[in-house]
C-alpha positions as CSV (number, residue, x, y, z in Angstrom):
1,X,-75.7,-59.8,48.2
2,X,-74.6,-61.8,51.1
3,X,-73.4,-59.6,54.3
4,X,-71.4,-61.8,55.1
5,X,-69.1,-61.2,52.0
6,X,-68.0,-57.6,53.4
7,X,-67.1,-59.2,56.5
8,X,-63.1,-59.6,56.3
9,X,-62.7,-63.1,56.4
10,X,-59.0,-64.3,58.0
11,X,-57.2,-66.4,55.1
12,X,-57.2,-70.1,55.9
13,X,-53.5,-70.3,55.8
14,X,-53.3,-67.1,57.9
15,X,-52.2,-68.8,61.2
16,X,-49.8,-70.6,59.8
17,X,-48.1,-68.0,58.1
18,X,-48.2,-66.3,61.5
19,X,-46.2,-69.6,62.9
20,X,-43.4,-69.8,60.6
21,X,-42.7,-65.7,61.7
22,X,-43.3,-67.1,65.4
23,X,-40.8,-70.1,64.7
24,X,-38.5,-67.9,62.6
25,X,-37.9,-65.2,65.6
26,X,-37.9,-67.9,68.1
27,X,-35.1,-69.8,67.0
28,X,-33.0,-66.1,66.2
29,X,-34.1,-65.5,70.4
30,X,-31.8,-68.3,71.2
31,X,-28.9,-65.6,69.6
32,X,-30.3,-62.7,71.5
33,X,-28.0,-60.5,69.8
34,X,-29.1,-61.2,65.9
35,X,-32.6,-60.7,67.4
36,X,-31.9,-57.2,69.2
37,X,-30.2,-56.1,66.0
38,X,-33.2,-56.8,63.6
39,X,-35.0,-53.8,62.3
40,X,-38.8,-53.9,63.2
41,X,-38.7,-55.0,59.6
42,X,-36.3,-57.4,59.5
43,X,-38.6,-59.3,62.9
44,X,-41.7,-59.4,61.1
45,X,-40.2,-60.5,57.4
46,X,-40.2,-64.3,57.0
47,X,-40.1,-67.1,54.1
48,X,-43.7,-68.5,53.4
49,X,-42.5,-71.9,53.0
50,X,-46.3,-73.5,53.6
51,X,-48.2,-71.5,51.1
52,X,-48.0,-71.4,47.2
53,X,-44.4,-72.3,46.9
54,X,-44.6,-75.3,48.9
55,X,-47.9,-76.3,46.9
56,X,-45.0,-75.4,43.9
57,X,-42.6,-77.4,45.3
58,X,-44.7,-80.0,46.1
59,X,-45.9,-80.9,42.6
60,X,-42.5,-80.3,41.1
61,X,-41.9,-82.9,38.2
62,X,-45.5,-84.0,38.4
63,X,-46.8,-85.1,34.8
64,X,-49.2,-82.6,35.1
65,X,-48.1,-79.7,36.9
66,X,-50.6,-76.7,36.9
67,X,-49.2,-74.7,39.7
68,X,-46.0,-73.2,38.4
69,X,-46.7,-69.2,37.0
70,X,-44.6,-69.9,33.6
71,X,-45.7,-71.3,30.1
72,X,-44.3,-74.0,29.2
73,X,-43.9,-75.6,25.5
74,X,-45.9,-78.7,24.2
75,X,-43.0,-81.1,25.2
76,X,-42.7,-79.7,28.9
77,X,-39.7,-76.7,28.1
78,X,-39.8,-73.4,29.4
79,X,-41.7,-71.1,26.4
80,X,-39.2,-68.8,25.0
81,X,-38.9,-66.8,21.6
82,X,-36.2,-68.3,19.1
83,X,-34.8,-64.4,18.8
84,X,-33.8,-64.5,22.4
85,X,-32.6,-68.2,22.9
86,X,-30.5,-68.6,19.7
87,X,-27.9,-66.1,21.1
88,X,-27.6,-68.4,24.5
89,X,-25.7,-71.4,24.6
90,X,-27.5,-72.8,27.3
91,X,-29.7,-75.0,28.1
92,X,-33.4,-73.5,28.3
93,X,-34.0,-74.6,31.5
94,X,-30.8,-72.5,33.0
95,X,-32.4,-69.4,31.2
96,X,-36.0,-68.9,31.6
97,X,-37.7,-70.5,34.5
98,X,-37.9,-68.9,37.9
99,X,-35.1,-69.5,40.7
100,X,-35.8,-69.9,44.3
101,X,-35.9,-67.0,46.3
102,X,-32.8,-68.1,47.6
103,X,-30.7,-68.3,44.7
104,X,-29.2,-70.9,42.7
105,X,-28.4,-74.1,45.2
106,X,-25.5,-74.9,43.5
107,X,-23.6,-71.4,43.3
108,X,-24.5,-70.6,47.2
109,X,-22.5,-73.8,48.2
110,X,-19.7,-72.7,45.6
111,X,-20.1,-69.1,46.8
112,X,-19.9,-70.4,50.5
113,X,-16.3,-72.9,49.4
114,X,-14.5,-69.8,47.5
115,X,-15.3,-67.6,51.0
116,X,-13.9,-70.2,52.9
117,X,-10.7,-70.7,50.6
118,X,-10.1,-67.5,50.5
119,X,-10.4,-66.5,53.6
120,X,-8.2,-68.6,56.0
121,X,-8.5,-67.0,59.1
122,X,-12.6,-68.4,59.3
123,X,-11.1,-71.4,60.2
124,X,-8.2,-70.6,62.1
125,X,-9.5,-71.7,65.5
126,X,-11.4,-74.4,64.5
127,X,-14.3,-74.7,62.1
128,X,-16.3,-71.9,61.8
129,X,-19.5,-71.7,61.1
130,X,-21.0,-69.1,58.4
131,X,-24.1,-69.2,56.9
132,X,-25.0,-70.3,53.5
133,X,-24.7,-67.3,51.2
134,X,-28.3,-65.8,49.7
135,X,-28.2,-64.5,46.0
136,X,-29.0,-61.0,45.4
137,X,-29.5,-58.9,42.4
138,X,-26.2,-57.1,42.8
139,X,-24.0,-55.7,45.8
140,X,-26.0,-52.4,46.2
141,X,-29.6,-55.0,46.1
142,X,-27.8,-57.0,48.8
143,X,-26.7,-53.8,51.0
144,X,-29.9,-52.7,50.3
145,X,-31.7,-56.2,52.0
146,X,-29.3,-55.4,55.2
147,X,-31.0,-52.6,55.3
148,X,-34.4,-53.9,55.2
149,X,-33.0,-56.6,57.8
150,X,-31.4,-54.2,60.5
151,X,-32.2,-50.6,59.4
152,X,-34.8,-49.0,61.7
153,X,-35.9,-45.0,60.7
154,X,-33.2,-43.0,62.8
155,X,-31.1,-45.4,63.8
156,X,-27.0,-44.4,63.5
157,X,-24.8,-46.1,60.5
158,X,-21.1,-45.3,61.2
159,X,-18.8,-45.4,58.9
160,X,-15.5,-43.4,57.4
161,X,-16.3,-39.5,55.8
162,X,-14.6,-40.7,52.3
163,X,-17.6,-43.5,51.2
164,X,-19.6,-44.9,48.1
165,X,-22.1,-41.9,47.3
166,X,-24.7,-44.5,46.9
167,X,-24.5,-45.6,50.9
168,X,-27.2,-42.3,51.1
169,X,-29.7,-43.6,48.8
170,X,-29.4,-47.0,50.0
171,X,-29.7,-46.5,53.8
172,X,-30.6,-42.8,54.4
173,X,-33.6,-42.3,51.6
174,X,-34.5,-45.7,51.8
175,X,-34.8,-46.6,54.9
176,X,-34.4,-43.4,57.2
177,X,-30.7,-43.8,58.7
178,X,-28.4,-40.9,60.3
179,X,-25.2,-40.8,59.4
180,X,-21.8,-40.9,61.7
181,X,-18.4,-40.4,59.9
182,X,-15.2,-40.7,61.2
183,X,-11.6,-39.3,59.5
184,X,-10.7,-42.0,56.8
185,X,-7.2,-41.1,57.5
186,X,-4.9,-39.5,59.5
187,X,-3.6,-35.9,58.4
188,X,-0.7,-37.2,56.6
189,X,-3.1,-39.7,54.8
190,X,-1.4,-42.6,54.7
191,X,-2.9,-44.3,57.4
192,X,-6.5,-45.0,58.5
193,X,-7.5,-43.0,61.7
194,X,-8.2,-45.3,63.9
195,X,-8.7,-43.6,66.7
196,X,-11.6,-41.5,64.9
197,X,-12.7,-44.4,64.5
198,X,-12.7,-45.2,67.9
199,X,-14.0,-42.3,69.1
200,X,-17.2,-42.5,66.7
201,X,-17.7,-45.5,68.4
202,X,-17.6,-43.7,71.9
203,X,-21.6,-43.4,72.1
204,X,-23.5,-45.3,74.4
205,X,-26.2,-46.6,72.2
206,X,-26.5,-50.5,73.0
207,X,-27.1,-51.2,69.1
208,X,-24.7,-50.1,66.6
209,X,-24.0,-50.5,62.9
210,X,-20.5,-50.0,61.9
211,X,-20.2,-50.3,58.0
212,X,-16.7,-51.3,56.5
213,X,-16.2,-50.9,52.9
214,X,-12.1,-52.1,51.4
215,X,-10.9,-52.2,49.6
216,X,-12.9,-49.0,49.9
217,X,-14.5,-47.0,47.2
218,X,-12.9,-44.1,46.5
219,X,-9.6,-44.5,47.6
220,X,-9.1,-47.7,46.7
221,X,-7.1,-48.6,50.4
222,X,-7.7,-51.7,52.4
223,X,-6.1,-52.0,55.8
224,X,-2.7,-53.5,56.1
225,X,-2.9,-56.9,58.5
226,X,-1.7,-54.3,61.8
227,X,-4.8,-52.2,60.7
228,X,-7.3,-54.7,60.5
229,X,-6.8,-56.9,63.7
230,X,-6.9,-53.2,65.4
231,X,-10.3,-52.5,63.8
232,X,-11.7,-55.8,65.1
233,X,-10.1,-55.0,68.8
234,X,-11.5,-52.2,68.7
235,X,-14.6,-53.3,68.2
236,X,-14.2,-56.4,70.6
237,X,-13.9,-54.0,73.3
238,X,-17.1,-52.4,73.3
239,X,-19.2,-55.9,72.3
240,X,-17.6,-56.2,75.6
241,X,-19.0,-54.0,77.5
242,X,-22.4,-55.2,76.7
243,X,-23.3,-53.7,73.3
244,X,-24.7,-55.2,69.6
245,X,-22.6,-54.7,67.1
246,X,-23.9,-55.4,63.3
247,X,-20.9,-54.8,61.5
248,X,-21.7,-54.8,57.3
249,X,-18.4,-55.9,55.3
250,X,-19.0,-54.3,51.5
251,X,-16.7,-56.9,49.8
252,X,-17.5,-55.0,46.4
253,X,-13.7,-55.2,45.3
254,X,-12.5,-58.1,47.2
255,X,-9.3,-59.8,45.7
256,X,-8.1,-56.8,44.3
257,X,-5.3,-56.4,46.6
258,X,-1.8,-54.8,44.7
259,X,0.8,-54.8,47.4
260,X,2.3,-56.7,50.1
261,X,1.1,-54.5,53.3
262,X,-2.9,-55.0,52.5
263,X,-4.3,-57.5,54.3
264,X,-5.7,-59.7,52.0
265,X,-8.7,-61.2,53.2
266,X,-12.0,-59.9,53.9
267,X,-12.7,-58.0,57.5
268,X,-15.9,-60.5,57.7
269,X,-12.9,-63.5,58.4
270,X,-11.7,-62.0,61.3
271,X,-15.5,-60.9,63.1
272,X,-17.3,-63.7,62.3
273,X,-15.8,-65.2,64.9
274,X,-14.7,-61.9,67.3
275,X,-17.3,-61.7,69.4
276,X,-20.9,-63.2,70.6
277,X,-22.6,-59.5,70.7
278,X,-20.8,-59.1,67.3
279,X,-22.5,-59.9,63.9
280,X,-20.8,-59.8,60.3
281,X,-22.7,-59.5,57.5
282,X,-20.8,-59.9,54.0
283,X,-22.4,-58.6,51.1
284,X,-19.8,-59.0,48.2
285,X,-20.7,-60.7,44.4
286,X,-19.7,-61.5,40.8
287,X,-19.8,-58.0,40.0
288,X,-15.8,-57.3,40.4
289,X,-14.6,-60.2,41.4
290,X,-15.5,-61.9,38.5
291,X,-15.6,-59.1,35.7
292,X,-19.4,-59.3,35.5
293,X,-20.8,-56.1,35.9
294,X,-23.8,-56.1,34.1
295,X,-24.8,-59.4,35.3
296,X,-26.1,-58.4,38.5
297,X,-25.7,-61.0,41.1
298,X,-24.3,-60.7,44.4
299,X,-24.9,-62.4,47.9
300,X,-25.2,-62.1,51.6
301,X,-23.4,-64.2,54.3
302,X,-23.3,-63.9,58.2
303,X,-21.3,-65.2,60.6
304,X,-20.8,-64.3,64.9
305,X,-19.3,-66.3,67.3
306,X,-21.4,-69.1,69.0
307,X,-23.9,-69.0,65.5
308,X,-25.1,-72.3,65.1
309,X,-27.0,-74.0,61.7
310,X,-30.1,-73.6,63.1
311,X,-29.7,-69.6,63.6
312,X,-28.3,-69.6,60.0
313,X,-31.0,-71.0,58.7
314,X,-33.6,-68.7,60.4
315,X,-31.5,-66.0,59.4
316,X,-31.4,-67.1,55.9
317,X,-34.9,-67.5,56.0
318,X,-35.7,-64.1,57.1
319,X,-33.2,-62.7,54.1
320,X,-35.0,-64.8,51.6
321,X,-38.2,-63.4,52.5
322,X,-36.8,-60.1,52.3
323,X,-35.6,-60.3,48.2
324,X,-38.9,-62.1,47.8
325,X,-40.6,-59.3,48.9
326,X,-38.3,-57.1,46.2
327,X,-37.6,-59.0,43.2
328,X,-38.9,-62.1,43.8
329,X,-35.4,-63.8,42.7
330,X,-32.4,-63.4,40.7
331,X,-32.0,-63.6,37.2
332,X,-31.5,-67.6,36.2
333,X,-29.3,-66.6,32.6
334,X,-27.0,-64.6,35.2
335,X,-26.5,-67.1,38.0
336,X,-26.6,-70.0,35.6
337,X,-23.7,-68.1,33.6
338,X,-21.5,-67.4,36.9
339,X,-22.1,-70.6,37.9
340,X,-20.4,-71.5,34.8
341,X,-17.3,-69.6,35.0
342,X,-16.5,-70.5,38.7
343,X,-17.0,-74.5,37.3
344,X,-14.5,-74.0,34.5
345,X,-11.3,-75.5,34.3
346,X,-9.5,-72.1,33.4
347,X,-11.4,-69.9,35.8
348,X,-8.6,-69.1,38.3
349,X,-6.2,-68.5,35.1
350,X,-8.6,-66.4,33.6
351,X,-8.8,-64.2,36.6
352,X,-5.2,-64.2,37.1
353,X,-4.8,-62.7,33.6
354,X,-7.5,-59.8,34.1
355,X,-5.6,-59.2,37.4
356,X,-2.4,-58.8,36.2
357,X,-3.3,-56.4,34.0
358,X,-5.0,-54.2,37.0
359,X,-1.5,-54.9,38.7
360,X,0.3,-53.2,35.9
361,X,-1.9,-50.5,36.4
362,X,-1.5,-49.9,39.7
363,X,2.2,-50.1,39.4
364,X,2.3,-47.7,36.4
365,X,0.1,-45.1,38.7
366,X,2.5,-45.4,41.4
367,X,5.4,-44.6,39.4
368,X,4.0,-41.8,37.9
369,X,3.2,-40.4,41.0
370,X,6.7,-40.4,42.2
371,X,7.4,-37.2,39.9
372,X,7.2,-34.6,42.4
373,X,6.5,-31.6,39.8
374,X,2.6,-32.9,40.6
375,X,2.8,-32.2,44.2
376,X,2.6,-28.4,43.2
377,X,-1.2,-28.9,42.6
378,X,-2.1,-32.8,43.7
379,X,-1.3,-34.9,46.0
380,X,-2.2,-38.7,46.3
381,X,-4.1,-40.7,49.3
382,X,-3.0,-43.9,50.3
383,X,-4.5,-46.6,47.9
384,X,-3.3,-50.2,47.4
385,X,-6.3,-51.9,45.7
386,X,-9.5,-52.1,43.9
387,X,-10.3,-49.8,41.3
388,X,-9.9,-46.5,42.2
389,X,-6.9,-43.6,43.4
390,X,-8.0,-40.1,44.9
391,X,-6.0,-37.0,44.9
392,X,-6.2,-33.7,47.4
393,X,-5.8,-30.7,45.5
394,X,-4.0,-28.1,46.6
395,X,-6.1,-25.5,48.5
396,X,-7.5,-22.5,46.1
397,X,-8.1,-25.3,43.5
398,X,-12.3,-26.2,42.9
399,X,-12.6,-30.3,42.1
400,X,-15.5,-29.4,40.0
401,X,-14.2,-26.6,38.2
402,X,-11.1,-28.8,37.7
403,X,-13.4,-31.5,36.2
404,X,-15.4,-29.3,34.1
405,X,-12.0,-27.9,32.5
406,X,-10.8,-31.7,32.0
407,X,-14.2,-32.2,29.9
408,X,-14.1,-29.5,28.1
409,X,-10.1,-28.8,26.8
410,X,-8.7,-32.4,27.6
411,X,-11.4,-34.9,26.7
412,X,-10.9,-36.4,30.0
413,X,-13.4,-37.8,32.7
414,X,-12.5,-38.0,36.4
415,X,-15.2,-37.5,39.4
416,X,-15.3,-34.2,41.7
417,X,-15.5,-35.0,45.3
418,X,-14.8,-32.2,48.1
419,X,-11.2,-30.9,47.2
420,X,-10.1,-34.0,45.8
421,X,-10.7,-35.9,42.0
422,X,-11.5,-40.2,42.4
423,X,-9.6,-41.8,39.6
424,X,-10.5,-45.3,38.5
425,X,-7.0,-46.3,37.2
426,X,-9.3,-49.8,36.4
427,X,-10.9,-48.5,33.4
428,X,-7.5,-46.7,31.3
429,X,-5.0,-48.5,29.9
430,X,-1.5,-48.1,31.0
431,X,0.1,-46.3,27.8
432,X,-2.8,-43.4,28.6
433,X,-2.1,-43.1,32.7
434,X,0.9,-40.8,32.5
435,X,-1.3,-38.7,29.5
436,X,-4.4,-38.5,32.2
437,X,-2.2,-37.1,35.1
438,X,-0.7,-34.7,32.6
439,X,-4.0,-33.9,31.8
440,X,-4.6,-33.0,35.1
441,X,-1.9,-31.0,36.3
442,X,-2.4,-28.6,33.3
443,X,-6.3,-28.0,34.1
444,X,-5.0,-27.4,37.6
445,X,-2.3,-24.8,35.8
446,X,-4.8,-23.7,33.9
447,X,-6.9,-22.8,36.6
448,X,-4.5,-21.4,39.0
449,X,-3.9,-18.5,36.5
């Protein structure tokens, strides 16, 4: 045996894979705040641009091309099984073969226009720069990369006390983050507590990471346009004095906005542009916005005053690396299919439609909760979007013992949080929304005897 062989030889590509992290974090110095606010993680996670995939990419549509990891048929097609293609009307090559780590060129410049569109204020002062979107495997896969990008063990997530259950598995188990809530709403709950808020924000750690979910999951409120530019002021004043600010926009229900008062753009318009110590990240997707749930693709776009292209880039870069380093890349058959809905003539109709039914929803929920015999036992929070409602129950009644009793003796299905039921008015039709609260105040009868 030669000795040599259990020697650890260094890989002869090593050094420059060790440069692009080197050219990666220099350029993000230049935006000393992004850099401060990566995790240990997130500054040693890069993109390896000069290894196999640029060897790939190199000897793409090459007559003979023996690098890529697929099979390929006889006349050069991706190899598939009839079974599996005949029930896709699409071209083989937009279902089977790999897609860049990035995602799908073409939907992350359509991703990038409908963000813009939508959101005005980006470009109210001038043009704005934002980076490029990065496809993820869904919103929690893309809140779950910001937390491989800025989540150190320990370090402090603020956000409201009424949040997606998920947040805990996604930033506490995975990554080893505390927790700092704040009161959703003031006492009369029809108004966010801002100055909770505020005074979560109170500590003097010099890196904080605020996230922001509306319209928020569960009580389906988003903040009216008073609200919002309050929360950004608020948060102006202490990247003022000094400190980094990551602030996470969950855009999960975007668009879903049923009444005049909600501000209808994302937070992410108004910071990306706030504040130089202040960065937005956006994670939002086709899972809502687009009726495409099981589809699984969402994306991840930054923005903070003074970025330039270059930063975006490395940044992009970085958060490529990161979903490379998880799943490799997004499902082609699911990108290729949104791809086609936001490229069809009747998209914005189509979308229209499905909203107006959610509108007629909403409305029909309102109404019914105008009939004060229900304050007796329930009472709602403030909601004006998305998919969901919650209602405090009066004290002496048990959520889960109220949910159990809706299982058993009403064939109804609501969720149990503390002292109050989450209703997603999205998923029942409105002839069944009166029969559901009826439901409910008669368990809560029920159980009051």
């Amino acid at each position: 045996m030669n000795k040599n062989r259990t020697k650890k030889q260094p890989r002869k590509n090593q050094g420059k894979t060790n440069e692009q992290l080197q050219e990666l974090n220099k350029t993000l110095s230049k935006k000393p705040t992004i850099f401060h606010l990566l995790s240990q993680r997130g500054k040693e996670i890069y993109y390896p641009k000069k290894g196999l995939l640029a060897q790939g990419k190199e000897a793409k549509g090459k007559k003979i091309n023996a690098t890529i990891g697929i099979a390929m048929e006889d006349d050069g097609t991706p190899m598939r099984l009839k079974s599996i293609a005949s029930k896709v009307l699409l071209e083989p090559k937009q279902i089977f073969p790999y897609t860049d780590s990035f995602g799908n060129e073409e939907l992350r410049n359509l991703w990038q226009k409908k963000i813009i569109y939508e959101n005005p204020s980006l470009n109210a002062n001038g043009k704005n720069i934002i980076s490029k979107p990065l496809i993820t495997a869904g919103i929690t896969h893309a809140l779950s990369i910001v937390g491989y990008l800025f989540v150190d063990e320990n370090d402090e997530i603020i956000l409201p006390d009424l949040y997606w259950g998920n947040y805990r598995l996604i930033f506490q188990n995975t990554y080893g983050a505390k927790f700092a809530t704040y009161n959703t709403f003031k006492n009369n709950q029809s108004q966010l507590d801002l100055n909770s808020f505020k005074t979560a924000l109170s500590n003097k750690k010099s890196k904080k990471i605020i996230l922001l979910n509306f319209p928020n999951n569960p009580t389906g409120y988003t903040p009216t346009q008073k609200e919002a530019e309050e929360i950004v002021n608020i948060l102006v004043s202490r990247a003022k004095n000094g400190e980094k600010i990551a602030v996470i926009c969950d855009d999960a229900y975007y668009g879903l906005f049923y009444n005049q008062q909600s501000f209808k753009e994302s937070l992410f318009s108004l910071l990306a542009n706030a504040h130089e110590n202040i960065l937005a990240v956006k994670a939002d997707g086709a899972t809502k916005e687009e009726f495409a749930w099981g589809l699984r693709v969402g994306a991840i776009t930054f923005g903070s005053k003074g970025i330039t292209e270059e930063i975006c880039i490395a940044l992009e870069n970085k958060t490529a690396g990161a979903i490379r380093a998880t799943v490799s890349n997004v499902s082609t058959l699911s990108q290729s299919l949104i791809l086609q809905a936001l490229n069809s003539p009747s998209h914005r109709i189509e979308k229209s439609d499905k909203f107006k039914i959610l509108q007629e929803r909403f409305d029909e929920v309102k109404k019914v909760m105008l009939d004060t015999k229900y304050q007796k036992y329930f009472t709602p929070l403030s909601f004006n979007s998305g998919y969901f409602m919650c209602v405090g129950l009066a004290l002496g009644l048990d959520s889960e013992k109220i949910r159990q009793r809706l299982l058993q003796e009403y064939d109804t299905g609501v969720i149990a949080l503390p002292q109050m039921l989450r209703i997603s008015y999205a998923s029942i039709a409105k002839d069944k929304i009166r029969i559901l609260f009826e439901n409910v105040y008669r368990a809560c009868e029920e159980e009051r005897k």
